[in-house]
C-alpha positions in Angstrom: 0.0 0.0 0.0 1.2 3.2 -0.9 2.1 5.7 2.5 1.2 9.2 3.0 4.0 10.3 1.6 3.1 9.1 -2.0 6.3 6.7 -1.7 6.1 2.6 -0.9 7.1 1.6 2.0 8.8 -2.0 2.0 9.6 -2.5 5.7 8.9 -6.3 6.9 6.2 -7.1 9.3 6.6 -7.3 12.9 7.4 -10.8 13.8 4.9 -12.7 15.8 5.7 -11.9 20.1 7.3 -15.3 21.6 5.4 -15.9 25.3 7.4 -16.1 28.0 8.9 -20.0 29.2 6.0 -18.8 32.4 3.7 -17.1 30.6 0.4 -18.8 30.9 -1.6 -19.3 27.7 -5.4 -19.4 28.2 -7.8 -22.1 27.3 -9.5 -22.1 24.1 -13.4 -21.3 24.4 -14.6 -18.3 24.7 -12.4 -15.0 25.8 -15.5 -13.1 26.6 -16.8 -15.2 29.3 -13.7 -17.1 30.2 -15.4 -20.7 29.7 -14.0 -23.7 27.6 -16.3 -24.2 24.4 -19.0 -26.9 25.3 -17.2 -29.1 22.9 -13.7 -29.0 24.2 -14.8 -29.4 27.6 -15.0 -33.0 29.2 -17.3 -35.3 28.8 -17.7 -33.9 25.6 -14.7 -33.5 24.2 -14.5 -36.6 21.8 -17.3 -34.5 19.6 -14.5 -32.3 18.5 -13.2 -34.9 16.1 -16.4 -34.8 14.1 -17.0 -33.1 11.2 -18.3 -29.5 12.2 -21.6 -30.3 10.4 -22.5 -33.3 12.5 -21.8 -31.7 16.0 -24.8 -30.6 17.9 -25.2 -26.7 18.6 -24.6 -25.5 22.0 -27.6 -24.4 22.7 -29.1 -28.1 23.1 -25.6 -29.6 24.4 -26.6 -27.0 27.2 -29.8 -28.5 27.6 -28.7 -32.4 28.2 -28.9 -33.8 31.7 -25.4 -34.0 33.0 -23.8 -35.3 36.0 -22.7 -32.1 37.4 -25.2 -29.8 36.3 -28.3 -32.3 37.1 -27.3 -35.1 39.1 -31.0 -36.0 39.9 -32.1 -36.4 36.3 -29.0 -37.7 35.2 -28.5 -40.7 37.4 -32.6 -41.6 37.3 -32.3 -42.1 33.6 -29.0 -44.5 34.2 -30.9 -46.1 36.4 -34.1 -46.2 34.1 -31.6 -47.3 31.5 -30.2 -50.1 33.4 -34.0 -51.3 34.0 -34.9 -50.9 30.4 -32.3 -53.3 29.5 -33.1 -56.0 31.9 -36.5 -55.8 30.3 -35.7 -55.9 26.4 -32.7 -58.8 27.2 -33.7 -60.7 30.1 -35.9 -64.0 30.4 -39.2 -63.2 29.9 -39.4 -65.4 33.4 -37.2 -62.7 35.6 -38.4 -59.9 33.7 -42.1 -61.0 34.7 -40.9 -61.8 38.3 -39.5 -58.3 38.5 -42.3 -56.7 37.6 -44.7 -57.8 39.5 -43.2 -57.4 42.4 -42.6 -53.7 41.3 -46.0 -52.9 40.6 -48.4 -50.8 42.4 -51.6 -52.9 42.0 -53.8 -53.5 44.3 -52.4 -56.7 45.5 -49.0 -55.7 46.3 -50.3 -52.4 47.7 -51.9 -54.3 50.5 -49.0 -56.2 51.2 -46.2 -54.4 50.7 -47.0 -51.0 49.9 -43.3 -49.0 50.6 -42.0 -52.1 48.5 -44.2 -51.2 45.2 -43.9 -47.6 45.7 -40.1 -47.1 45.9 -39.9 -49.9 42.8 -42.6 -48.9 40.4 -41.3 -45.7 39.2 -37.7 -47.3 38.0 -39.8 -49.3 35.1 -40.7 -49.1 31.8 -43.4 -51.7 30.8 -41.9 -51.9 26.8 -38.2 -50.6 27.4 -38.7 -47.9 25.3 -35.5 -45.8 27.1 -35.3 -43.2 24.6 -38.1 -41.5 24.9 -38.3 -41.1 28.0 -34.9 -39.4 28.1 -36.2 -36.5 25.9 -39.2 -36.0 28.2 -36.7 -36.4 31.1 -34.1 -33.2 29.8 -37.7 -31.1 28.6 -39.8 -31.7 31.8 -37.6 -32.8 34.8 -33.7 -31.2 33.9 -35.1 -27.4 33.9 -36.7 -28.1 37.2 -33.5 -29.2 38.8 -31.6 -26.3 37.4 -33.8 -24.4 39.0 -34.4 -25.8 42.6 -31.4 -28.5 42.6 -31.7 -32.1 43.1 -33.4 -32.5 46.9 -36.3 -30.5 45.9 -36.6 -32.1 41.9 -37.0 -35.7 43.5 -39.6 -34.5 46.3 -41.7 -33.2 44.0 -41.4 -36.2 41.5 -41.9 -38.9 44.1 -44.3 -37.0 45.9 -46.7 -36.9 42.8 -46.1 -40.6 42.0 -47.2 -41.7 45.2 -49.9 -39.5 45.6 -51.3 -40.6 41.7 -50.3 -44.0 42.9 -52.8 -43.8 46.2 -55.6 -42.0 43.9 -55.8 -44.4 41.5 -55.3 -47.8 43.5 -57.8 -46.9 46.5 -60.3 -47.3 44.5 -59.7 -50.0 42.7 -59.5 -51.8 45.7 -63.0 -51.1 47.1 -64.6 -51.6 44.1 -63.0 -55.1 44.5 -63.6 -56.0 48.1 -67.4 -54.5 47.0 -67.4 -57.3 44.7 -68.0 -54.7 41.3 -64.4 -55.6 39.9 -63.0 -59.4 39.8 -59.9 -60.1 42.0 -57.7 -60.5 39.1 -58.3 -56.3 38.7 -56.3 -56.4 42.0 -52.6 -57.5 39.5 -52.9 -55.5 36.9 -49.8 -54.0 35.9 -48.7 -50.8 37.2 -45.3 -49.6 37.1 -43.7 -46.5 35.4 -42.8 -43.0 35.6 -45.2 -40.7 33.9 -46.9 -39.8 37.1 -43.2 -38.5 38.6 -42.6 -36.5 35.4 -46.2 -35.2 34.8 -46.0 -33.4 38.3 -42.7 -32.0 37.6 -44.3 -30.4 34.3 -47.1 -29.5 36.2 -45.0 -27.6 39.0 -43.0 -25.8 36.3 -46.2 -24.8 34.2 -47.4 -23.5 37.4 -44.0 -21.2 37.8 -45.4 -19.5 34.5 -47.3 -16.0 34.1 -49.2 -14.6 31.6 -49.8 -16.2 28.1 -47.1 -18.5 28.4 -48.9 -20.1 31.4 -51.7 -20.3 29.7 -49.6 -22.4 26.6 -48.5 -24.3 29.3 -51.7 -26.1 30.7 -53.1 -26.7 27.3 -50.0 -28.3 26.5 -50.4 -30.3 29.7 -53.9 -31.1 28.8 -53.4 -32.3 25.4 -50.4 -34.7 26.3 -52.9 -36.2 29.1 -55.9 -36.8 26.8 -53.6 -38.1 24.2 -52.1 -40.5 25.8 -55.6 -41.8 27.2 -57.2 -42.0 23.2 -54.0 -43.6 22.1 -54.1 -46.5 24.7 -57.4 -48.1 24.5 -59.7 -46.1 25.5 -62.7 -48.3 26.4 -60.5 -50.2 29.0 -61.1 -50.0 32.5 -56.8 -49.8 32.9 -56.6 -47.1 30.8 -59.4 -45.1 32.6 -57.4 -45.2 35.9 -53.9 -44.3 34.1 -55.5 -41.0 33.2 -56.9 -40.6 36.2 -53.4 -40.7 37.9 -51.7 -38.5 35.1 -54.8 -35.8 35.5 -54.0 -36.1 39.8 -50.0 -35.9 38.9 -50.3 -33.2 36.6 -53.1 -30.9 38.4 -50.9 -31.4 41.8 -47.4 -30.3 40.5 -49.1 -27.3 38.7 -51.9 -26.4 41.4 -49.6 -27.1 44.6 -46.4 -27.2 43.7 -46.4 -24.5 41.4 -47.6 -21.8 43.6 -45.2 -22.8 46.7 -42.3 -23.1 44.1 -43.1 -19.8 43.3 -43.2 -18.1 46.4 -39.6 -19.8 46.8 -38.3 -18.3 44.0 -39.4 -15.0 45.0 -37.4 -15.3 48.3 -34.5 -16.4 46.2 -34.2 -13.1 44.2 
């Protein structure tokens, strides 16, 4: 480039600085904030040797249970994991064994309630894992980001045993009335969707304004769908929704306005 001068000017560029033998260099990530780039950092770090195109954003990699940042929902879903695979891979003998014990029916309610109610929500009937993870990091990982890990799994195993109660006390009077058969009293009942629907409830509940009102149609539709979706005209599936409609309306009419009240304080 030509100077001021009208003349050119040939001088050589400044040689790169050398850092000192002590000088520390900083991490790569990013300089504004001082944090390593969600990719380089540990656990993740292997993702950086995949083409650029095929790496997740860091928005969501943000968003994925971890074991640091969510403990609670993190270690639930290796647990549900390790569950789901005894299911899909074990004899259909132990798997059946294990499962009925589990289950909250009437039967085992009577006998050994505590027994049922601390098993029952570490099952999936079909093993279907994955699913249940991305409900997991939508409904129950905010909530824990939130209010930590003590107060995530009070309010999920507080709705699953409430639901639980709803539902099976009546099923067992209508039996000892002699209106259901006695083989009402082992019907399957094991999963999580009663822990996981309060949890949504609670943090639909910590909504204001339109958003809120999003929220609880959202909440309603998911409930109804999942009741015209699995047979409908079934006794079983009329007391499933009635303990997703208890799980839900408790998280997001009890939960919701004490959680509130908390976060208030917090501020």
């Amino acid at each position: 480039m030509p100077s001021h001068s009208g003349r050119m000017v040939t001088s050589a560029p400044d040689p790169a600085p050398t850092p000192a033998r002590d000088a520390v260099v900083p991490p790569a990530g990013n300089s504004a904030t001082g944090l390593l780039d969600p990719i380089e950092a540990p656990p993740l770090r292997f993702l950086a040797a995949l083409p650029a195109a095929w790496r997740p954003k860091r928005a969501w990699l943000a968003l994925l249970p971890s074991p640091r940042t969510t403990p609670f929902t993190f270690g639930y879903l290796v647990f549900l994991l390790g569950t789901s695979l005894i299911v899909r891979f074990a004899s259909p003998a132990i798997t059946d064994r294990l499962l009925a014990i589990s289950s909250t029916d009437a039967h085992n309610m009577l006998r050994h309630p505590l027994t049922a109610l601390l098993t029952s929500a570490f099952w999936i009937a079909d093993g279907g894992w994955l699913p249940y993870a991305v409900i997991f990091a939508i409904a129950v990982a905010p909530f824990e980001r939130r209010f930590g890990g003590f107060r995530t799994a009070l309010v999920f195993f507080s709705g699953h045993v409430l639901a639980t109660i709803v539902t099976e006390l009546p099923v067992m009077a209508l039996i000892n009335s002699g209106v259901l058969p006695n083989s009402a009293g082992r019907w399957l009942d094991i999963g999580v969707s009663y822990g996981f629907l309060t949890t949504a409830g609670a943090l639909v509940g910590l909504l204001s304004g339109r958003a809120r009102a999003l929220g609880i149609v959202a909440l309603e539709l998911f409930i109804v769908g999942v009741y015209v979706t699995d047979d409908p005209a079934t006794l079983a599936s009329v007391v499933t929704v009635l303990g997703h409609a208890t799980a839900a309306h408790f998280g997001l009419l009890l939960w919701g306005p004490q959680l509130r009240s908390v976060a208030r304080l917090a501020r």
